[in-house]
C-alpha positions as CSV (number, residue, x, y, z in Angstrom):
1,X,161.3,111.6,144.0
2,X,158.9,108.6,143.6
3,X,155.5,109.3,145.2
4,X,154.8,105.8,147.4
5,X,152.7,105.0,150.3
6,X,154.1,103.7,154.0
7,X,152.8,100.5,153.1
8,X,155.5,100.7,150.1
9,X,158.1,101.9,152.1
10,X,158.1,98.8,154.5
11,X,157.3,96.5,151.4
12,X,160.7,98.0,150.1
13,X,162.9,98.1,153.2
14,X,161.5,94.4,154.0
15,X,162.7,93.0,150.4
16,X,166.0,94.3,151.5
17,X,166.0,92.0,154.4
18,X,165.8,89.1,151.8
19,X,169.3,87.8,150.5
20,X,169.8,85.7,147.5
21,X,169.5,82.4,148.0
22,X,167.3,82.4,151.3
23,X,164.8,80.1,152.4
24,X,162.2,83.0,153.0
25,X,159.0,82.1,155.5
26,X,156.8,84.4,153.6
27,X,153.7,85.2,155.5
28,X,150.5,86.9,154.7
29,X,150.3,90.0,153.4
30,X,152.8,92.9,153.0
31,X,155.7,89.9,152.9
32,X,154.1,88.4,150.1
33,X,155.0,91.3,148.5
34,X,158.1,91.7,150.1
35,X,159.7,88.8,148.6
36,X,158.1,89.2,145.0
37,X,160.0,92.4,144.7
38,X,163.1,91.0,146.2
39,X,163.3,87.4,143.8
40,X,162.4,90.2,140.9
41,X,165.3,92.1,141.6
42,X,168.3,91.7,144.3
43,X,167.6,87.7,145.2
44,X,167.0,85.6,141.9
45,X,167.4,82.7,143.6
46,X,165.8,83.4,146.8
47,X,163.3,80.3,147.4
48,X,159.8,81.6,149.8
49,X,157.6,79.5,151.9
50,X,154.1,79.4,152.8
51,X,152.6,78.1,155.7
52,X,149.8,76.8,153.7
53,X,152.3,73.9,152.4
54,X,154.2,75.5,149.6
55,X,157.6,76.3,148.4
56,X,157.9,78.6,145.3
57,X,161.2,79.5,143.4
58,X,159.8,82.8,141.9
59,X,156.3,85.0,142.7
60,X,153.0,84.4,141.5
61,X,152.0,85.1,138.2
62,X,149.1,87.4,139.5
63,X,147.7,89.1,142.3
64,X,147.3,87.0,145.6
65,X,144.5,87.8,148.7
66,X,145.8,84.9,150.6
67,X,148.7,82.5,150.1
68,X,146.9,79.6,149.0
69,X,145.3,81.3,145.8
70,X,145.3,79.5,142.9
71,X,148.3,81.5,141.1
72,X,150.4,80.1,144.0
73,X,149.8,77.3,143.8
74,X,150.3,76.9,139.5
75,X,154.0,76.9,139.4
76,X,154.9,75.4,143.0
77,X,158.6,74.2,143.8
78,X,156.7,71.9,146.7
79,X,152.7,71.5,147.1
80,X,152.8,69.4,150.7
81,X,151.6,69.5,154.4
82,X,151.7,72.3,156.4
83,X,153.5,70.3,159.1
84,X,156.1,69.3,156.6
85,X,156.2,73.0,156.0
86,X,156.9,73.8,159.8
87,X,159.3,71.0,160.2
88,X,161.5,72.9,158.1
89,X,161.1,75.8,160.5
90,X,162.0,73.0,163.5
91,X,165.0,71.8,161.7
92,X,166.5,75.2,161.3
93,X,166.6,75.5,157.3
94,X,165.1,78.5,156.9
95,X,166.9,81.3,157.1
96,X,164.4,84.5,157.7
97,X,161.1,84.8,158.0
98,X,158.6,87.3,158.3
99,X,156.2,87.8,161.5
100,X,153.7,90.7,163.2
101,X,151.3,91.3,165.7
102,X,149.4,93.7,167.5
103,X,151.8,94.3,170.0
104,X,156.0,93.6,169.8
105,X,157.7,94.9,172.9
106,X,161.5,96.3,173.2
107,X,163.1,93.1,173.5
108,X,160.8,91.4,170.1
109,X,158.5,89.8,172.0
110,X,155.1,89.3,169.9
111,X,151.8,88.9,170.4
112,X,149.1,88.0,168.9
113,X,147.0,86.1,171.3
114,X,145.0,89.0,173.6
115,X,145.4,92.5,175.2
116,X,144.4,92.8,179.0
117,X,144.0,90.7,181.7
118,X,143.2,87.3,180.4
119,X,140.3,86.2,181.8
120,X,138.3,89.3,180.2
121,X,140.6,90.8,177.8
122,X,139.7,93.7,176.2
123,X,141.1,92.6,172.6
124,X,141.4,89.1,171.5
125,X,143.3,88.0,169.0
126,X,143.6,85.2,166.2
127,X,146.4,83.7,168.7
128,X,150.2,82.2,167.2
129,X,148.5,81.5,163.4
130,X,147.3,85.0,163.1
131,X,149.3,86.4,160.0
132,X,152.5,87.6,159.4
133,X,152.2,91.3,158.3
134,X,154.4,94.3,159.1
135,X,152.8,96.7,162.1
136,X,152.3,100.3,162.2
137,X,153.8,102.3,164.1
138,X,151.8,103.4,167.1
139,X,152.5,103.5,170.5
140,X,149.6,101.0,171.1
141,X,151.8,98.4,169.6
142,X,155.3,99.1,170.5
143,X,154.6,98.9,174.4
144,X,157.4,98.0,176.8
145,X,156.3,94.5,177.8
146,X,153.9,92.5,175.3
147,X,150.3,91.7,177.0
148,X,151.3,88.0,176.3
149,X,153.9,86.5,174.7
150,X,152.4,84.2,171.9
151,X,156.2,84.3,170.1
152,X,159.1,84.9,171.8
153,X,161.9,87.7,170.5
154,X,164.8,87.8,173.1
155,X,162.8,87.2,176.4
156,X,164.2,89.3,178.8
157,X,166.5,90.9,176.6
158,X,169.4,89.9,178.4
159,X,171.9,88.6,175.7
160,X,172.2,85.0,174.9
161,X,168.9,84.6,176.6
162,X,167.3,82.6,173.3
163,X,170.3,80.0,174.0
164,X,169.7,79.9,177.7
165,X,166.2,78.7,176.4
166,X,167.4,76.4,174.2
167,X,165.0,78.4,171.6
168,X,166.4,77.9,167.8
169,X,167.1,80.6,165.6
170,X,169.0,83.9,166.1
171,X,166.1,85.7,166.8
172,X,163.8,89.2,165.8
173,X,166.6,91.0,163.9
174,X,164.3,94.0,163.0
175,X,160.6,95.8,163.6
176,X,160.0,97.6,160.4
177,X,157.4,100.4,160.9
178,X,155.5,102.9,158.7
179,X,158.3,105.4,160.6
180,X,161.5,103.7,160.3
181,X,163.4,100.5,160.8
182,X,164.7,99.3,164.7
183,X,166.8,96.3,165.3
184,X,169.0,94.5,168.0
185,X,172.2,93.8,168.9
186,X,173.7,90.7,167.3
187,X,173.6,88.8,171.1
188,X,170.3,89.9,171.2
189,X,168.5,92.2,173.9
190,X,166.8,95.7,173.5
191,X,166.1,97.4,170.0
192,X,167.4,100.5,168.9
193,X,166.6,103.1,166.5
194,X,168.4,102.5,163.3
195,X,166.9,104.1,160.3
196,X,164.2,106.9,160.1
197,X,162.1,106.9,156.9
198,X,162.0,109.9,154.7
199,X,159.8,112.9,155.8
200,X,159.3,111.6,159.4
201,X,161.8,112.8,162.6
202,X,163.7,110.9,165.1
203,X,161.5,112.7,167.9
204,X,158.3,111.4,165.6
205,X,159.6,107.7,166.2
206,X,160.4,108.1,170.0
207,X,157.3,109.7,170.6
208,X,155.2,107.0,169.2
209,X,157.1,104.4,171.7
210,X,155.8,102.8,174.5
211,X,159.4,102.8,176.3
212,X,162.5,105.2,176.0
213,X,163.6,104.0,172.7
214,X,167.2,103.6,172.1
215,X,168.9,105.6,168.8
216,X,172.0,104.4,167.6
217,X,174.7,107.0,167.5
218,X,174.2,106.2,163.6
219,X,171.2,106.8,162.8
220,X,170.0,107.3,159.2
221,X,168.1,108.0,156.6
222,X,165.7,105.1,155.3
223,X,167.0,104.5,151.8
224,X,163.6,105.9,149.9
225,X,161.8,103.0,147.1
226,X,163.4,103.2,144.1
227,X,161.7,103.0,140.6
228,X,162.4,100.0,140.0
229,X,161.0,98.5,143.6
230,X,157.7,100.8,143.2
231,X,157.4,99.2,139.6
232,X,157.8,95.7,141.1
233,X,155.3,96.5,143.9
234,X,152.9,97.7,141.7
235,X,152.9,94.5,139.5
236,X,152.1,92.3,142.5
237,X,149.7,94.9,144.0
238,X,147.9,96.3,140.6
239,X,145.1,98.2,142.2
240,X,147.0,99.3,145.9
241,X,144.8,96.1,147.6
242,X,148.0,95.2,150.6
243,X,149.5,98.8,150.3
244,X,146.7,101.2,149.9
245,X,147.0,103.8,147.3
């Protein structure tokens, strides 16, 4: 069995998300990664997004700290505006995109704006621009109701509710943790165990939950990195910098 790191795993599972020929918002960290191994491998033709204003058609040629490094740049499909960036977000055309927080509630809510009462909260946060990597999993961040919501998930988590809202987009389809994988039914609402990654317990995830998490009647297995993802991680991420080795 390949050694790897939690910060692999979700690397991994989250390339998997990625199908070929997406329109990927990429994100900071861990998703950068995410969709290098997945246009290396499964999704040749998978196109990612940065907020900073560019569109690539393959990764970077070497390692990247932040988005708008130089190697992304070299090579761009689309060097523009970040507003020309978003209003491909407005107009629906992108087809998944990668977002995380210090807290995401049962029904996706995020936040990343503060933590307590909000005239003197006791954590502040770098508010709806904060970054887009993929949580932990602790019970401090999976609580039942987000402390604010600075991005909504499915609201109230009564289905349809995104529609009712007029709010475009289907919606969170998954939390990917450093203990397994949880997602939502297709109408939206409250997410569910789904996959529990290798050496870690069902009880382990439901434990480290701030409400009585659902698990499907299904639940599996995480499918474990393979070589060939923990090779293309590891050209991205030479010396462990996003997934800690």
């Amino acid at each position: 069995m390949n050694s790897y790191t939690a910060q692999e795993m979700m690397v991994a599972v989250a390339s998997r998300e990625i199908r070929d020929g997406d329109l990927v918002f990429v994100g900071m960290r861990l998703p950068i990664l995410a969709y290098a191994v997945a246009r290396s491998s499964h999704a040749p033709d998978a196109r990612g997004l940065f907020e900073v204003g560019l569109m690539r058609d393959q990764p970077a040629s070497a390692f990247l700290g932040t988005m708008g490094d130089p190697p992304n740049v070299t090579g761009a499909l689309w060097a523009t505006r970040m507003s020309n960036v978003m209003a491909l977000m407005a107009q629906g055309n992108v087809d998944l995109g990668f977002i995380g927080g210090a807290e995401v509630d049962r029904f996706g809510n995020l936040n990343t704006s503060y933590v307590g009462d909000p005239a003197r909260p006791t954590v502040k946060l770098p508010g709806s621009g904060g970054g887009a990597d993929i949580a932990a999993h602790e019970r401090r961040r999976l609580v039942d109701r987000v402390s604010f919501v600075t991005s909504p998930g499915h609201g109230d988590g009564s289905p349809g509710w995104r529609k009712r809202q007029g709010i475009l987009g289907g919606g969170p389809v998954a939390i990917i943790t450093t203990l397994g994988v949880l997602r939502f039914p297709e109408q939206g609402g409250e997410a569910y165990l789904a996959s529990v990654h290798p050496g870690h317990t069902v009880d382990e995830v439901v434990a480290e939950t701030g409400w009585p998490l659902q698990v499907s009647d299904d639940v599996s297995e995480t499918s474990a990195p393979t070589s060939s993802e923990i090779t293309a991680i590891r050209q991205f991420d030479p010396n462990g910098f996003w997934t800690r080795r």
